[in-house]
C-alpha positions in Angstrom: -74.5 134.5 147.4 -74.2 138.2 148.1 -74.9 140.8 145.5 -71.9 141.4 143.8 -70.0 145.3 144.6 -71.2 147.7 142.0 -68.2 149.3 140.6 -67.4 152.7 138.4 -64.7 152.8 136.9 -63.5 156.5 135.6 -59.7 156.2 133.2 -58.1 155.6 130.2 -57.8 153.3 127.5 -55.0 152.4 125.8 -53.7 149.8 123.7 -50.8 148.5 124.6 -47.4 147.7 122.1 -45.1 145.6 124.6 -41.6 144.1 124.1 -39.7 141.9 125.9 -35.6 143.1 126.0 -32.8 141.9 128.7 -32.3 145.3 130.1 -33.9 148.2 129.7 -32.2 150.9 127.5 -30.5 154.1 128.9 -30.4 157.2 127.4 -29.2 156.9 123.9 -29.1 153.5 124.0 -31.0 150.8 121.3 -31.6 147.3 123.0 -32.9 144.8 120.5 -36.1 142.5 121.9 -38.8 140.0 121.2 -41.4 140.0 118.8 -43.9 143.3 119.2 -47.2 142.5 121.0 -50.4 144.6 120.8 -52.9 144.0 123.4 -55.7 146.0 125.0 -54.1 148.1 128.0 -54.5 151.7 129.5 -55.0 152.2 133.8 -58.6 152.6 133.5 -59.6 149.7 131.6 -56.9 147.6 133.0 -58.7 148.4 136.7 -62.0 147.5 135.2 -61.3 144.3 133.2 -59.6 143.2 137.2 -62.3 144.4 139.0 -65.1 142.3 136.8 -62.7 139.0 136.6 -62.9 139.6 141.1 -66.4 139.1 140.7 -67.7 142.7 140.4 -70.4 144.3 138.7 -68.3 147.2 136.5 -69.1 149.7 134.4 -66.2 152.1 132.6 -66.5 155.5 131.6 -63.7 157.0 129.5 -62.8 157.7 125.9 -61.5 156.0 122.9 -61.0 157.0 118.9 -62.8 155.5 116.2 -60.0 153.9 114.9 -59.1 149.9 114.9 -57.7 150.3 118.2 -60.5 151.5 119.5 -63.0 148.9 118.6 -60.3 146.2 120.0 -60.3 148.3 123.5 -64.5 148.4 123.3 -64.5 144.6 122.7 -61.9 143.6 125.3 -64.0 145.5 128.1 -67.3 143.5 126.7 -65.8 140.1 126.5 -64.3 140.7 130.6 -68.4 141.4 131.0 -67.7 145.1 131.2 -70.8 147.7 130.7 -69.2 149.5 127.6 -72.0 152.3 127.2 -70.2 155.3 129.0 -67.2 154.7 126.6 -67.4 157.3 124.5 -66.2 157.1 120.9 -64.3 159.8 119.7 -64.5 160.4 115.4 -61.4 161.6 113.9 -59.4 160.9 116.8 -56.8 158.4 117.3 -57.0 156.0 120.6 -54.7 156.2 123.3 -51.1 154.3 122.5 -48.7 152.9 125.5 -45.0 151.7 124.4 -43.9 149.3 126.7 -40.7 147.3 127.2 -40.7 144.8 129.7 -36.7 143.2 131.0 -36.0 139.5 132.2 -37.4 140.3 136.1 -40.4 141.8 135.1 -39.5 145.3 135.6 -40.5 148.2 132.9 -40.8 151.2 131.3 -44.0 152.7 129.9 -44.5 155.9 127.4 -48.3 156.7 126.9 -49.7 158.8 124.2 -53.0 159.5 125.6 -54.7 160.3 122.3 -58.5 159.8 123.2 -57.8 160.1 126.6 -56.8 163.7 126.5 -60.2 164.6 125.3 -61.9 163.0 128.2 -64.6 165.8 129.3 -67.9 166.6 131.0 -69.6 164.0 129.3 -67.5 160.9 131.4 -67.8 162.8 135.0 -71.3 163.4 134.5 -71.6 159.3 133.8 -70.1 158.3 136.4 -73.2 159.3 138.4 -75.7 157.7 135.8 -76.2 154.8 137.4 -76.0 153.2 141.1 -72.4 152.3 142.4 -71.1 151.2 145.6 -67.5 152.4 144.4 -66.3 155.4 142.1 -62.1 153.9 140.8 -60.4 156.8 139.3 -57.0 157.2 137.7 -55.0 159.7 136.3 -54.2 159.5 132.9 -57.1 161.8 132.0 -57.2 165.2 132.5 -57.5 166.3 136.2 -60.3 168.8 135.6 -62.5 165.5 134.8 -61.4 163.6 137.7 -62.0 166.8 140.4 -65.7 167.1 138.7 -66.1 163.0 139.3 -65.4 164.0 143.1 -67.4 166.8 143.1 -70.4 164.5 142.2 -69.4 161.2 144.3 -68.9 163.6 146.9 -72.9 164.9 146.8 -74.1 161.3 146.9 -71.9 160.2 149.7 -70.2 157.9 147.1 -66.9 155.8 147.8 -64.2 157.2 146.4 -60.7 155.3 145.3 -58.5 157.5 143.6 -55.3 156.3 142.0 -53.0 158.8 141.4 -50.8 157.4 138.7 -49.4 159.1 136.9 -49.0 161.8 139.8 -50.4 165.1 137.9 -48.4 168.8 139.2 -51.8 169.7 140.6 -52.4 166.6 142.8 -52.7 168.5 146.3 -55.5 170.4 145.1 -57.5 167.4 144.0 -57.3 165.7 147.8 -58.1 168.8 149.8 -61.5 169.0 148.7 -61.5 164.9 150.0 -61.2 161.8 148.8 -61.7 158.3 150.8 -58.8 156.5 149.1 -56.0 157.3 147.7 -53.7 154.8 146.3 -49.9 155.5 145.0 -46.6 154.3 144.3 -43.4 155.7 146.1 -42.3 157.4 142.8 -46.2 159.1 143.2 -46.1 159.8 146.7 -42.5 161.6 146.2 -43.7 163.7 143.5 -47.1 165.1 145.9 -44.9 165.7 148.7 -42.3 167.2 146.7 -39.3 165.0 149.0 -38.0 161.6 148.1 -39.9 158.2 149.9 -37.2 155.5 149.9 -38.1 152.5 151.6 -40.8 151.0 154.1 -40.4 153.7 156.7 -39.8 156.5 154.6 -43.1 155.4 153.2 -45.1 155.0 156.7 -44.1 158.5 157.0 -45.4 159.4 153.8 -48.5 157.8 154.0 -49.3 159.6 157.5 -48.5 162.9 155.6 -50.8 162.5 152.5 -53.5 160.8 155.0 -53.3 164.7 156.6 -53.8 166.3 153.4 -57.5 164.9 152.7 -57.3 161.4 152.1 -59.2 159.4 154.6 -57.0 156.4 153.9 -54.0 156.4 151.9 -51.8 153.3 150.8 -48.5 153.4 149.4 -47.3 150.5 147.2 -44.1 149.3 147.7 -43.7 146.4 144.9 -42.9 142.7 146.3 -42.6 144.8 149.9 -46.5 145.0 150.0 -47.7 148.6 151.3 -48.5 150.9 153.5 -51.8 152.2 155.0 -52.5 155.6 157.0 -55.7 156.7 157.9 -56.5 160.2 158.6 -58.1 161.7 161.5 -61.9 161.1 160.2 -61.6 158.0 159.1 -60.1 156.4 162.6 -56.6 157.2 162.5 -53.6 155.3 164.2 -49.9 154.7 163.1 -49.2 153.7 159.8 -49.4 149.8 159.1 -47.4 148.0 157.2 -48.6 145.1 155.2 -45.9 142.6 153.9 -46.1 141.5 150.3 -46.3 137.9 149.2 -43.3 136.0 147.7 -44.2 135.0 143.7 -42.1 134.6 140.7 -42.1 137.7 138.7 -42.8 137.2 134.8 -44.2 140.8 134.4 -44.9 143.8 136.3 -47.0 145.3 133.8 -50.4 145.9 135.4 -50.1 144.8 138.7 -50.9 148.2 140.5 -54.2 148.2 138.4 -55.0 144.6 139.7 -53.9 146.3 143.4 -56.4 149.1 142.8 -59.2 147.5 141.1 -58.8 144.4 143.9 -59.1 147.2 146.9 -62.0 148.9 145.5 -63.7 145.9 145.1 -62.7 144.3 148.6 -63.5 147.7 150.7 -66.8 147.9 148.4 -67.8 144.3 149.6 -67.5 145.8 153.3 -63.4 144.5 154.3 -61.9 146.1 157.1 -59.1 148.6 155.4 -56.3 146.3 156.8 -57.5 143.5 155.3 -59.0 145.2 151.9 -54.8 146.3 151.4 -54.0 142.8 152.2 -56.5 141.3 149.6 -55.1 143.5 147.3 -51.9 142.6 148.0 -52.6 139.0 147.1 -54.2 140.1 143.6 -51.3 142.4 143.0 -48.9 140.0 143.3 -50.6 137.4 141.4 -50.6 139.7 138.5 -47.1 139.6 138.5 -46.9 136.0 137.4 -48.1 136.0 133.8 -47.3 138.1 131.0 -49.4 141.1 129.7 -51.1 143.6 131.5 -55.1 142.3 130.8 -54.2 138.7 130.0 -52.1 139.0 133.3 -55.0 140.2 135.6 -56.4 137.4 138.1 -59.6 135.7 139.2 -59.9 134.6 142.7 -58.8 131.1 142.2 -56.0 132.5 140.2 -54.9 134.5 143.7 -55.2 131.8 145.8 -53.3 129.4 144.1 -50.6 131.8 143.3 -50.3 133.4 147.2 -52.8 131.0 149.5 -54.7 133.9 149.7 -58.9 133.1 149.4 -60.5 135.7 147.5 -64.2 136.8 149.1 -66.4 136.7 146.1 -66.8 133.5 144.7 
């Protein structure tokens, strides 16, 4: 067997308060749902927690209070066989909080207090270059002066970047001109860096060929059950942009899933897949995540993907 891919992972933690309603309100509006469910969430960990249960060898940096929460968060990476030690525990300060509400297809809406996560600092960019990584998986609900030092660093090592813009901050052009080898959005993400909307497939191919010229050397735009997209830019071999069809599951829960997709990507192109093939890998996982409920307890193994989508996983 291979050594497994050596994976950073650079993000928030949150715990998650999820409930389950027919419909999602609209403004104003009180719709009454299921029973409350607290379980450990937040982008970064979420990525992490996926990228371990693929088979990787992960570490997370990031921040969490000293409250209850945080201990739950701390424990929940350790139990998915996550290296805990750059998570750095904040005194006085309360962890971050997401409010979810999840309707009958799956589809949600998410409110994050980031709490801890706000305070993330020096200390978690410089650990992301403590140790040995194949990979550096970033996202963006920590502050964007942390995430452009991360860079900085992987940047100086000739480190593999994967950066996951979500949620889209108002200074995201400045943090891909200075490079980045992957960058992975949503169309809601993409529309809000190129400041036009990105409706469907092609609008998205265009997209994706835009933000690929910006300093990305690939970028991928997700597109739900539609798959994605994948540019490349001019450095890393470009061509036209690629679509990649999504997989056909039933969909218990959305919540997640574009973690799974990022976490499965870094982990695919860090084990040496082709980028077409890494977005269709992560594709797979993505999907997969979509068929049980919660965002952690929802995120796949490999014989979870291929029993859901066909799709064999490359580490055992």
């Amino acid at each position: 067997m291979p050594q497994p891919p050596r994976i950073t992972v650079l993000g928030s933690l949150n715990m998650d308060i999820s409930v389950t309603v027919p419909r999602l309100a609209g403004p104003g509006e009180t719709v009454l749902g299921s029973a409350a469910r607290l379980q450990p969430g937040g982008k970064g960990a979420n990525q992490a927690v996926a990228a371990a249960r693929l088979g990787a060898s992960v570490r997370m940096a990031g921040c969490c209070g000293d409250d209850a929460f945080g201990g739950t968060l701390r424990s929940a990476l350790q139990t998915a066989g996550v290296d805990v030690t750059a998570v750095r525990v904040l005194a006085g300060v309360a962890s971050g909080l997401a409010l979810i509400t999840v309707d009958a297809t799956g589809e949600n809406s998410i409110t994050v207090a980031p709490g801890a996560n706000g305070l993330a600092g020096p200390p978690e960019a410089a650990a992301t270059a403590a140790e040995p990584s194949d990979a550096l998986v970033m996202s963006a609900e920590i502050p964007v002066p942390v995430l452009a030092a991360a860079l900085d660093q992987a940047r100086a090592v000739h480190l593999m970047t994967v950066l996951n813009l979500a949620p889209a901050p108002p200074d995201a052009s400045g943090l891909l001109k200075a490079g980045v080898d992957w960058l992975i959005v949503n169309a809601p993400e993409a529309a809000a860096i190129l400041g036009r909307p990105v409706a469907g497939p092609a609008a998205a191919q265009a997209a994706a060929a835009d933000l690929a010229g910006s300093g990305a050397g690939h970028v991928v735009i997700t597109l739900g059950p539609d798959g994605a997209v994948l540019a490349s830019s001019v450095r890393a071999g470009s061509g036209a942009a690629l679509a990649v069809p999504g997989f056909s599951v039933r969909s218990v829960d959305s919540v997640g899933a574009g973690d799974a997709f990022v976490a499965a990507l870094g982990v695919a192109v860090a084990s040496g897949a082709a980028p077409a093939e890494a977005v269709r890998l992560a594709c797979a996982v993505g999907a997969t995540a979509v068929t049980k409920p919660g965002a952690q307890p929802g995120l796949p193994t490999g014989a979870d993907v291929l029993a859901a989508t066909g799709v064999r996983w490359p580490l055992g």
